[in-house]
N, C-alpha and C positions, 0 to 999 in steps of 0.2 A: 504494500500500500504506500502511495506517496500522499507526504502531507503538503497539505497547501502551505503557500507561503503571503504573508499580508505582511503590513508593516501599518504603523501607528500612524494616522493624521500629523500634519504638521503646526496645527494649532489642536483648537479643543477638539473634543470627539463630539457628533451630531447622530440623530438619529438613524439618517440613513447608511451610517457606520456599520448600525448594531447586525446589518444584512449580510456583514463578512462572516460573520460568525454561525459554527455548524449548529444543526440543533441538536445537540447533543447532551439535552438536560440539565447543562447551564445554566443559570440564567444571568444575562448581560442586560446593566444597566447602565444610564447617564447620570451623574449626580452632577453639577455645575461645569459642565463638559468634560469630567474625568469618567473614565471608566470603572465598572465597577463589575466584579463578576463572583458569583457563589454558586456553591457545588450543587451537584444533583439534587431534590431534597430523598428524606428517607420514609419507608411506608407508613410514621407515625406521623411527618407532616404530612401527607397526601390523604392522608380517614380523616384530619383535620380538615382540609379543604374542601371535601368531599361531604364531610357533615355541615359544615357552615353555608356549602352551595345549598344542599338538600334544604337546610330549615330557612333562607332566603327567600328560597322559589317558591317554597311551599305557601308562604308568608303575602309573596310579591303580589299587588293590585294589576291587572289587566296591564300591559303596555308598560312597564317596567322591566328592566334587564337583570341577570346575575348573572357575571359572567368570572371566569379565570382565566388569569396570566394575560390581562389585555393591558397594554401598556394607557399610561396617560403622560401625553407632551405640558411639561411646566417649564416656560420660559427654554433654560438651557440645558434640564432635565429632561429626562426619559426614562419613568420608573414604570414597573410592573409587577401591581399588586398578586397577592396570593388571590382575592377575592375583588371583584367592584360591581357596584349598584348602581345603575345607569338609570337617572330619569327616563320619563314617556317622553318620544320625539325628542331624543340624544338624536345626535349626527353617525354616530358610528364608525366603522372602520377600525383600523388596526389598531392607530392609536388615537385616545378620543382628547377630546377640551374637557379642561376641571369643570368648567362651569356644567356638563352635566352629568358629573358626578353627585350621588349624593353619600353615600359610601365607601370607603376603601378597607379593608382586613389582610391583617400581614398575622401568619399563623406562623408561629418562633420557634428555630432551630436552635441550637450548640452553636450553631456557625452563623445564625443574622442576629442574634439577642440584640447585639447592640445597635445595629443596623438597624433591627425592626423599632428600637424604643425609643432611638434617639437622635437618626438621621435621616430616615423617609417620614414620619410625621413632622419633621418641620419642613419638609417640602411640599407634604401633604396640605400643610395651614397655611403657607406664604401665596399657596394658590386658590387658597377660601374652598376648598373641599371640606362640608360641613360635619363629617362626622368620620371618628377610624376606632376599629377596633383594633384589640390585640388579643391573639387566641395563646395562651398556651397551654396546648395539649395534653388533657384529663386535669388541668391544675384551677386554671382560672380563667376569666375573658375580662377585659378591661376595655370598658365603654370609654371614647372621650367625646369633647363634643367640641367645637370650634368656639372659642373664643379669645375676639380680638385677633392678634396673630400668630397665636398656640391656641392647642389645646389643652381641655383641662380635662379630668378624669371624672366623669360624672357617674359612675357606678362598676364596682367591681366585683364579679359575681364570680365563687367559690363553692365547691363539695356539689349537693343535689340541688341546690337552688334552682330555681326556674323564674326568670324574671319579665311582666313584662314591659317592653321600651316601645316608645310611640316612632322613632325616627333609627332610619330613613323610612318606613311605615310600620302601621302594628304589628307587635310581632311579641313571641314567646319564646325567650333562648335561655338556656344554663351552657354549662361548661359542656365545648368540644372535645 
């Protein structure tokens, strides 16, 4: 097998960069035109993803989306959630506009903890995406909600709890 060869942009990386790269379970992102890339994930984030799509959809009003690993373009970013929640008459496409977003969920690995808590939710808020969860797996889910230009944690739900939250629409979740 021959590997391909590419070479790095000569200024920042842009979206239609992220096209060099194989799909190879990867996942390639933009943070402020750097790149950024994390491993496969493993089958305890994937029953994560997989149950948070299931109880979305089940959830979602007519004409609303749930979808995975669809990137969203912010400014010089190019991130791609575990999970996102697309308004009625979103634009669509591969990668959408914040604005119609109404959720994004980043389910946490060993390898994104930091990633997921503390450097894609501020790019999440700087582009007024109003709400992000954070899953972590059989432990806990951590509601935030937009405000101003962070978020803030507006409920953290643990053990068998079942709670329910009005936004991005009604709905009834515990721990994935």
């Amino acid at each position: 097998m021959v590997s391909q060869r590419w070479s790095a942009p000569d200024g920042r990386w842009t979206e239609p960069d992220l096209h060099l790269f194989p799909q190879d379970g990867h996942r390639y992102e933009i943070v402020d035109g750097s790149l950024h890339v994390t491993p496969p994930p493993d089958g305890v984030h994937e029953a994560g993803v997989e149950a948070v799509i299931a109880a979305l959809r089940t959830a979602a009003p007519p004409d609303w989306w749930v979808c995975d690993r669809l990137g969203v373009g912010i400014d010089i970013s190019s991130l791609v959630p575990d999970v996102i929640v697309l308004r009625p008459r979103s634009s669509g496409g591969i990668w959408v506009d914040p604005a119609d977003v109404a959720l994004v969920v980043e389910v946490e690995a060993p390898e994104t903890r930091r990633y997921d808590r503390l450097l894609k939710p501020a790019v999440y808020a700087s582009a007024g995406i109003p709400a992000y969860w954070l899953v972590e797996p059989g432990e806990a889910l951590s509601v935030h909600t937009l405000d101003g230009p962070s978020y803030r944690l507006a409920r953290r739900i643990e053990g068998a709890e079942r709670v329910k939250l009005d936004a991005p629409y009604p709905i009834r979740v515990g721990v994935f």
